[in-house]
GUVOGU-529310 format. One record per residue (C-alpha): residue number from 0; chain; x, y, z. Coordinates in nm, 4 decimals. Layout:
<sites>
<site resi="NUM" chain="A" X="X" Y="Y" Z="Z"/>
...
</sites>
This chain:
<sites>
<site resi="0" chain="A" X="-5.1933" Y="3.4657" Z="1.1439"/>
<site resi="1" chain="A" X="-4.8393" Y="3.3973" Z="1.1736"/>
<site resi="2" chain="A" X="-4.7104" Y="3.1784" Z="1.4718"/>
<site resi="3" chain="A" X="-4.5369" Y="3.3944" Z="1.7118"/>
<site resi="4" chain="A" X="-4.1622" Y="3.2883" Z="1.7338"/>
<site resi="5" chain="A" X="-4.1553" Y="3.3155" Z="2.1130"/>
<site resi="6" chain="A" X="-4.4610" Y="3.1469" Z="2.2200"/>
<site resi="7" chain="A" X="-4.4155" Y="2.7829" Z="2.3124"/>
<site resi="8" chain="A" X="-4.4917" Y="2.5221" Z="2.1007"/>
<site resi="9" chain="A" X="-4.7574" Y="2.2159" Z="2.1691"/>
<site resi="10" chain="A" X="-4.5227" Y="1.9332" Z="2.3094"/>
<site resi="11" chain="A" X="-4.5068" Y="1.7213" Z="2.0139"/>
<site resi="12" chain="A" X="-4.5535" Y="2.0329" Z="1.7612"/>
<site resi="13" chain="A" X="-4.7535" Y="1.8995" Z="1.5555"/>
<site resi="14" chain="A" X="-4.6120" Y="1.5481" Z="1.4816"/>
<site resi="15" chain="A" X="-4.8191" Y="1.2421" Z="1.5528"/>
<site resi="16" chain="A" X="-4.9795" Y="1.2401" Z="1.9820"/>
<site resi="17" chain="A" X="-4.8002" Y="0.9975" Z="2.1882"/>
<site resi="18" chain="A" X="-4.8796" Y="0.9467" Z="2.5316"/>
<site resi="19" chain="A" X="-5.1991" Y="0.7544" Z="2.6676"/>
<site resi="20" chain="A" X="-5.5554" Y="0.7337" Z="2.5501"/>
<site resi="21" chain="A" X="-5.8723" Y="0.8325" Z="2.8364"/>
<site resi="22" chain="A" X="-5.8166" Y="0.6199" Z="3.1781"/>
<site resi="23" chain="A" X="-5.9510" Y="0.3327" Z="3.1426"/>
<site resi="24" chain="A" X="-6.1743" Y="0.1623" Z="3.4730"/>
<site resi="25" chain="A" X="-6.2405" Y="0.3841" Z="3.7426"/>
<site resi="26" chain="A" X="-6.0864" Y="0.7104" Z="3.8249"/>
<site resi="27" chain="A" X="-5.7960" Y="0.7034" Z="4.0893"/>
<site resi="28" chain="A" X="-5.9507" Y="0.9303" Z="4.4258"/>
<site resi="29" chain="A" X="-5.5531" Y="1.0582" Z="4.4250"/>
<site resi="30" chain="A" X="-5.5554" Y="1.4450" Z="4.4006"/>
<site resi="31" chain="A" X="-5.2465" Y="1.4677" Z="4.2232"/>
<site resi="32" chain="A" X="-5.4227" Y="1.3280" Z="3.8856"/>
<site resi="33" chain="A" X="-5.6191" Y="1.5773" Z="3.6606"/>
<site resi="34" chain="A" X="-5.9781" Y="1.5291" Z="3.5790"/>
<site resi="35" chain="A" X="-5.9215" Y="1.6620" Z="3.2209"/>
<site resi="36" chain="A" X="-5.6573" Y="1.4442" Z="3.1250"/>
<site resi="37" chain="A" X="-5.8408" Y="1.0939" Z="3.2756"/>
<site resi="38" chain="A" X="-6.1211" Y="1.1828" Z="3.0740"/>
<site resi="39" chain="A" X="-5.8993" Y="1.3037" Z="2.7468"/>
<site resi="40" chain="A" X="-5.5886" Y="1.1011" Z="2.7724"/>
<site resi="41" chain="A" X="-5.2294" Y="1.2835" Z="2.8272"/>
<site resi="42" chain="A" X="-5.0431" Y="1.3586" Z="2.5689"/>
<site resi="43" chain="A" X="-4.7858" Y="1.5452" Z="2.7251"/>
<site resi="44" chain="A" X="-4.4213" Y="1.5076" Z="2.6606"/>
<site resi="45" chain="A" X="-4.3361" Y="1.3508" Z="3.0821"/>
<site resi="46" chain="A" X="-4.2138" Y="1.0128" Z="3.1664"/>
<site resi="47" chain="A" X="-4.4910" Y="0.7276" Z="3.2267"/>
<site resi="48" chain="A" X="-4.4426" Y="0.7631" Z="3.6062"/>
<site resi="49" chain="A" X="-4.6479" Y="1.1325" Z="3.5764"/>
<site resi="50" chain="A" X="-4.8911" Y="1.0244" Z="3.3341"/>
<site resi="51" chain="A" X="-5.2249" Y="1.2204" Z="3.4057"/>
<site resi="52" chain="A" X="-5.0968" Y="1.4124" Z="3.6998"/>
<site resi="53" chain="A" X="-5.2028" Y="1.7779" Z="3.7533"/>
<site resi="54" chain="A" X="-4.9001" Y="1.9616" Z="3.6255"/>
<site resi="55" chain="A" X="-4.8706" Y="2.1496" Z="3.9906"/>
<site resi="56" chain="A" X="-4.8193" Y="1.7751" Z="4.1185"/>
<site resi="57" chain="A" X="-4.5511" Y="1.6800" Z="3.9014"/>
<site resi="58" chain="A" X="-4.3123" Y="1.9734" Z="3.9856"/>
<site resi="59" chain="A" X="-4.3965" Y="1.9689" Z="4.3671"/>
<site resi="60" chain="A" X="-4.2545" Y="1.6027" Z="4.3321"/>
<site resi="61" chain="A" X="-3.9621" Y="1.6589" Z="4.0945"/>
<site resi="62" chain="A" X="-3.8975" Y="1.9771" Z="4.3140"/>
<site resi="63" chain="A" X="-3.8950" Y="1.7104" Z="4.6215"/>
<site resi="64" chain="A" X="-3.5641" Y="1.5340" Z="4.4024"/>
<site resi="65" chain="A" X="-3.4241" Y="1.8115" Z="4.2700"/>
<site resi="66" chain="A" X="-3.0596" Y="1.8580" Z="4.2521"/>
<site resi="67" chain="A" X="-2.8333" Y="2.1368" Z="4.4219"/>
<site resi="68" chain="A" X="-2.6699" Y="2.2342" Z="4.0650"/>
<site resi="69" chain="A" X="-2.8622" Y="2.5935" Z="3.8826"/>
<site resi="70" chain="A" X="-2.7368" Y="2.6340" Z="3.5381"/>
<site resi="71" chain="A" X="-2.7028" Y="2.9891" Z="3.3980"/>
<site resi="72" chain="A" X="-2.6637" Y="3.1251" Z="3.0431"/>
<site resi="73" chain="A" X="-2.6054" Y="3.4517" Z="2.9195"/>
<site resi="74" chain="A" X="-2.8658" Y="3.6068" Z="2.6679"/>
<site resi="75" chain="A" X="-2.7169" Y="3.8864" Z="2.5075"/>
<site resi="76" chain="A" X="-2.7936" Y="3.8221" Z="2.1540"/>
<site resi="77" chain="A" X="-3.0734" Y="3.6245" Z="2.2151"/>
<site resi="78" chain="A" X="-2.9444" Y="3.2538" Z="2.1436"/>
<site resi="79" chain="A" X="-3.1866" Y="2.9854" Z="2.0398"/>
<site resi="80" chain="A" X="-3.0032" Y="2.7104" Z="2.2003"/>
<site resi="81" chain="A" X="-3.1572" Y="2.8273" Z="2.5500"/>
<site resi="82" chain="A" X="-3.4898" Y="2.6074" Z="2.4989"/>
<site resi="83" chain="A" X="-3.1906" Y="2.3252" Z="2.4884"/>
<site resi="84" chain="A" X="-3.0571" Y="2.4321" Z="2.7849"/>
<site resi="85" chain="A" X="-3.3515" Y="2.4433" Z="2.9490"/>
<site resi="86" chain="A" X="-3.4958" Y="2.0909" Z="2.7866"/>
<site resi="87" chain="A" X="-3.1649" Y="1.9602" Z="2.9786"/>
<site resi="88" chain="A" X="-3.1811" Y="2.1152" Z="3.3029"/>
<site resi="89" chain="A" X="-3.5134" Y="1.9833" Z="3.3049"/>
<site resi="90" chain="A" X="-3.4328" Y="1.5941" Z="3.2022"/>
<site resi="91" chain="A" X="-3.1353" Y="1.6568" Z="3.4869"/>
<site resi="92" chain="A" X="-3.3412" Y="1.8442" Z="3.7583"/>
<site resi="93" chain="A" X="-3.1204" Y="2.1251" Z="3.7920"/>
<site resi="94" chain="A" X="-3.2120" Y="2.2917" Z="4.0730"/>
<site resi="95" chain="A" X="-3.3223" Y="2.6123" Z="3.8293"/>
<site resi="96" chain="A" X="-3.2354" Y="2.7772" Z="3.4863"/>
<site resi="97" chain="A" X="-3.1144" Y="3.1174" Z="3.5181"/>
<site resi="98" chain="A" X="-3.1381" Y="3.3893" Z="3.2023"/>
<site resi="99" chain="A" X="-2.9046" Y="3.6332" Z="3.2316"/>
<site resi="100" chain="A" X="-2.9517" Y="3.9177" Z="3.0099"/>
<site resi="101" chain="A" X="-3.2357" Y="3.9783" Z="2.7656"/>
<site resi="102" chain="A" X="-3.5671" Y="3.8285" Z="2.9683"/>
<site resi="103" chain="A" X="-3.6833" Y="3.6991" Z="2.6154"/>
<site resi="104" chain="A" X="-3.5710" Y="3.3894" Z="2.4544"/>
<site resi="105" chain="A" X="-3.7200" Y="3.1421" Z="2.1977"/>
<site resi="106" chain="A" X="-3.9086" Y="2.8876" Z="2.3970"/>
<site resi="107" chain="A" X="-3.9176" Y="2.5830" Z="2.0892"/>
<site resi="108" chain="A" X="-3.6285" Y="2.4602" Z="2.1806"/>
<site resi="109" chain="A" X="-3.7727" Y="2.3870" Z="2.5519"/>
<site resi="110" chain="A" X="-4.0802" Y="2.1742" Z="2.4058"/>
<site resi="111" chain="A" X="-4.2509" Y="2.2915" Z="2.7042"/>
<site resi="112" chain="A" X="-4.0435" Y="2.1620" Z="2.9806"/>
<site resi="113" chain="A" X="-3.9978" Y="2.4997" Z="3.0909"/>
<site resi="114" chain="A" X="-4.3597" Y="2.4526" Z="3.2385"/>
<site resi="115" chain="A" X="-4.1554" Y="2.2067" Z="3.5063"/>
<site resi="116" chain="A" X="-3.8341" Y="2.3978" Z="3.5483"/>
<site resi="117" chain="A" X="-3.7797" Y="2.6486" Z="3.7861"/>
<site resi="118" chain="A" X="-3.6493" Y="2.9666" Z="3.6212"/>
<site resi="119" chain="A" X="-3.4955" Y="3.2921" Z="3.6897"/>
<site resi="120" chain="A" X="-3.3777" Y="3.6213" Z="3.5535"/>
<site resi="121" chain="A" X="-3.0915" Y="3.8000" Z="3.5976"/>
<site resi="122" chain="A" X="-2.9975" Y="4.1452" Z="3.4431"/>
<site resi="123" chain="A" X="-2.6352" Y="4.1065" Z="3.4346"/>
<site resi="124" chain="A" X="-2.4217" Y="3.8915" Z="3.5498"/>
<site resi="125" chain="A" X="-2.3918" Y="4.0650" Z="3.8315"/>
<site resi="126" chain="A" X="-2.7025" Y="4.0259" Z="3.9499"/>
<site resi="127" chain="A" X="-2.6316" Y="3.6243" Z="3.9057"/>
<site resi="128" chain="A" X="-2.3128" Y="3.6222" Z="4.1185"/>
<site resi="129" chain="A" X="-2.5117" Y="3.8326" Z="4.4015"/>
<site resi="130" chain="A" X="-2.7398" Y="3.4969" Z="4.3860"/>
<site resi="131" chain="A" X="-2.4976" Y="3.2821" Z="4.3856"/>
<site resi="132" chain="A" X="-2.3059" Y="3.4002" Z="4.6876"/>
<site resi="133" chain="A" X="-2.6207" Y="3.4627" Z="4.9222"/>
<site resi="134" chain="A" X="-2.7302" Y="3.1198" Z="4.8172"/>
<site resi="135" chain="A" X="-2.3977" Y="2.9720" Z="4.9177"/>
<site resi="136" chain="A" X="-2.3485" Y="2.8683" Z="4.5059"/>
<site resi="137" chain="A" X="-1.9848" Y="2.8148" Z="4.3440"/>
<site resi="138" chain="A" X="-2.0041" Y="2.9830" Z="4.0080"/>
<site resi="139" chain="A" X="-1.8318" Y="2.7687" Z="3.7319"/>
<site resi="140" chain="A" X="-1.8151" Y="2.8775" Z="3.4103"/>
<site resi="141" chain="A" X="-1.7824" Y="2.6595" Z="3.0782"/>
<site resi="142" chain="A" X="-1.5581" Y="2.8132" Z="2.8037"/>
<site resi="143" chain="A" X="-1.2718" Y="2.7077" Z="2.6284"/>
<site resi="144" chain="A" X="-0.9782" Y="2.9444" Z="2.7667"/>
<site resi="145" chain="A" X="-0.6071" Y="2.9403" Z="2.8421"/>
<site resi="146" chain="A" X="-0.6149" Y="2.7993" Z="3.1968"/>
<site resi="147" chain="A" X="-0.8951" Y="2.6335" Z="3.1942"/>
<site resi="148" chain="A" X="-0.9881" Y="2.2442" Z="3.3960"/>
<site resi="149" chain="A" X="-1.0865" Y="1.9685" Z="3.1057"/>
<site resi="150" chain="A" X="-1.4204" Y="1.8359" Z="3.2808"/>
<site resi="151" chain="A" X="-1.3083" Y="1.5454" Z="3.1893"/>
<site resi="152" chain="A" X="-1.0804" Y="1.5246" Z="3.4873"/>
<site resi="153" chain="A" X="-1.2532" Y="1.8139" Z="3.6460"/>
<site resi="154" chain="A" X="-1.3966" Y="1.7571" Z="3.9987"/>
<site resi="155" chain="A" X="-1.7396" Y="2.0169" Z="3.9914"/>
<site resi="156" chain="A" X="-1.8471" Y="2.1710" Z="4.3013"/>
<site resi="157" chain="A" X="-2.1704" Y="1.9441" Z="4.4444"/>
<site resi="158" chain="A" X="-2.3483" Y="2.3069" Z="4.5136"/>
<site resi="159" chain="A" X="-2.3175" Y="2.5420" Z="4.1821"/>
<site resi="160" chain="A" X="-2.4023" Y="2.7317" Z="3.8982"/>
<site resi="161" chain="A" X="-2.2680" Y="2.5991" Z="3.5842"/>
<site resi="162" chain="A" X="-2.2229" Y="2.9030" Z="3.3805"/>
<site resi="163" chain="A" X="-2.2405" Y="2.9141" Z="3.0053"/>
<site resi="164" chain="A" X="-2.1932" Y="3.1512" Z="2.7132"/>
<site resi="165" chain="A" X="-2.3228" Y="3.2276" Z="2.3847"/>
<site resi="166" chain="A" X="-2.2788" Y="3.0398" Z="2.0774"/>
<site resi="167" chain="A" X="-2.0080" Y="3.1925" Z="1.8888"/>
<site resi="168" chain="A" X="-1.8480" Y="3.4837" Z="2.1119"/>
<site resi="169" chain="A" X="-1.8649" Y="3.2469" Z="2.4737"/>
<site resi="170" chain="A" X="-1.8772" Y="3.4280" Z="2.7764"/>
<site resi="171" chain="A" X="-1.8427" Y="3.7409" Z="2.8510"/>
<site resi="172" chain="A" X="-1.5575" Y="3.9101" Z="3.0110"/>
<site resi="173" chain="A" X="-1.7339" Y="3.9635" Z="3.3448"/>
<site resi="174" chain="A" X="-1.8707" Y="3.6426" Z="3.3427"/>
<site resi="175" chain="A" X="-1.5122" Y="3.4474" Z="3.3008"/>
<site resi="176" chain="A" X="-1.4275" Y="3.7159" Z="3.5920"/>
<site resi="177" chain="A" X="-1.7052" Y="3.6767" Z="3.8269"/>
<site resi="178" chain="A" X="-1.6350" Y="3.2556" Z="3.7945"/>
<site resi="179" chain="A" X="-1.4247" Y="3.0986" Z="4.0726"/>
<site resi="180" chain="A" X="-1.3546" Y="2.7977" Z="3.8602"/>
<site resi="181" chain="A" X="-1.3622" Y="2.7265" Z="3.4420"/>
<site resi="182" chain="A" X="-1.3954" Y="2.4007" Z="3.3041"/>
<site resi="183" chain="A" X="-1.3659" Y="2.3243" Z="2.9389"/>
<site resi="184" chain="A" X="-1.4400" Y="2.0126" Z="2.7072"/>
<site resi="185" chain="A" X="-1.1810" Y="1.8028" Z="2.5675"/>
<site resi="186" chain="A" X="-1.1794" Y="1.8880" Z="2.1610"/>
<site resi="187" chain="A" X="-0.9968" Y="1.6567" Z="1.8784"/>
<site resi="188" chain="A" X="-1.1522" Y="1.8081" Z="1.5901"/>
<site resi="189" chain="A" X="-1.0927" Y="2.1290" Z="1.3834"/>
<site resi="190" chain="A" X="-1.3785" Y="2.2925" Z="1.4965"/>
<site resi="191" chain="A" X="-1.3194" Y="2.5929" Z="1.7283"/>
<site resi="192" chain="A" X="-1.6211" Y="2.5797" Z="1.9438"/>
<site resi="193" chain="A" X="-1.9481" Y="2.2954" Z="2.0384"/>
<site resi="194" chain="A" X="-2.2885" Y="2.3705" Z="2.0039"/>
<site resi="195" chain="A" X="-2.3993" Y="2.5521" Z="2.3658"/>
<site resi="196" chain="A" X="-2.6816" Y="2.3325" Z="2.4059"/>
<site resi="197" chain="A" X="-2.4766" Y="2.0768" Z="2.3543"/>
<site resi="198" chain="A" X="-2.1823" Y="2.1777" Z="2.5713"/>
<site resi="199" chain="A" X="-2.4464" Y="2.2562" Z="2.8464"/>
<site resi="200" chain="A" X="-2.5528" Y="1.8456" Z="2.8093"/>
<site resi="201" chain="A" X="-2.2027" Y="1.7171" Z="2.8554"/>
<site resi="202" chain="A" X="-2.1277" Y="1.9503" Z="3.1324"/>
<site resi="203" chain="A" X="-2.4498" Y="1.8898" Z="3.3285"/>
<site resi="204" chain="A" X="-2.4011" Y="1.5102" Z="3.2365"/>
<site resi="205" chain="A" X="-2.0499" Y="1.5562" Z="3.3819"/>
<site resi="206" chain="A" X="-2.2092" Y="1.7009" Z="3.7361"/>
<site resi="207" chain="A" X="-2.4229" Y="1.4127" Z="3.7667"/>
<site resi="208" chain="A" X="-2.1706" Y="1.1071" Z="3.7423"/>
<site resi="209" chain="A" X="-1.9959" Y="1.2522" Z="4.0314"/>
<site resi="210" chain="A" X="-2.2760" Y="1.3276" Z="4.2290"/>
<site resi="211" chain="A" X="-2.5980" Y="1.2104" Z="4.1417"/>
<site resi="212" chain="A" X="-2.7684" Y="0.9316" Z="4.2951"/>
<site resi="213" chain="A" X="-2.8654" Y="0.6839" Z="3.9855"/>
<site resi="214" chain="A" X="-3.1063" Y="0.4670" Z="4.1676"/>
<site resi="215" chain="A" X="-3.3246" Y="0.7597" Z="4.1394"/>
<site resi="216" chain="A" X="-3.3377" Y="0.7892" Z="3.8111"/>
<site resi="217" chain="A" X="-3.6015" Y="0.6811" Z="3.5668"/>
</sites>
């Protein structure tokens, strides 16, 4: 049977396990460690820190860390650079992932850190700004227009939604409407556009030198 294109893959996808064998001496009384994976080993694709830990565990403590930036990216031709996206948010702790658009997108890219990220669904964009604005959010959005703030330089909102488009086309017209600030990233070759997962990486990289607090990272 043919592997479904938007089912998740195993974290690793088939390449050689990494991880940790069985636990080795007796079992730690700690609920936050899984049974299953003392007895199996963990293979999972987390740092060392959440080795064995009941998946449940580990987002109740990264949700305990998280950061007050969401990231948001339209899905309107159904872009396979969202399991990037998400892959990022995750390594960053974005606060959540929102999909605007189509509710389906191709979960590879995520190598199942989606199972640790918040997420959320909007219709339209729309129906992201209403979000935004009850949850007290400034919308930013990432394209390369006439007008626009080089993030290099750029001083990003501590509370936001960091708003990107799809590759190719970029945002949408409502979208670059509905933002209340656009930020682009400083090009010097002769392509026209970056990757969107990678453009999401600079950007969210960009949010976290101003504002992150680095002696709580790994």
């Amino acid at each position: 049977m043919s592997e479904d294109p938007e089912a998740g893959p195993t974290e690793w996808a088939g390449r050689e396990p990494v991880g940790v064998g069985p636990w080795e001496g007796p079992w730690p009384a700690d609920a936050r460690y899984d049974p299953e994976l003392l007895e199996n080993g963990d293979r999972r694709n987390v740092v060392d820190a959440y080795r064995y830990w009941r998946r449940e565990a580990i987002v109740s403590d990264v949700d305990s860390r998280r950061h007050p930036f969401h990231v948001a990216i339209e899905n309107f031709q159904h872009d396979h650079n969202i399991g990037t996206v998400v892959r990022t948010a995750n390594a960053f702790a974005a606060a959540e992932v929102h999909i605007v658009g189509r509710r389906r997108w191709n979960r590879r890219g995520a190598m199942v850190t989606d199972r640790y990220q918040h997420l959320r669904h909007h219709d339209d964009v729309s129906g992201l700004v209403s979000f935004a604005t009850s949850a007290g959010l400034t919308v930013v959005a990432v394209d390369n227009t006439p007008g626009s703030s080089p993030v290099e330089v750029a001083e990003l909102p501590r509370d936001c939604v960091l708003l990107f488009g799809q590759e190719g086309p970029g945002l949408s017209e409502e979208a670059q409407a509905a933002a209340s600030m656009v930020v682009s990233i400083a090009q010097f070759g002769t392509t026209r556009s970056i990757n969107a997962g990678v453009a999401a990486g600079i950007v969210m990289h960009s949010w976290v030198r101003q504002h992150a607090d680095l002696s709580k990272a790994w």
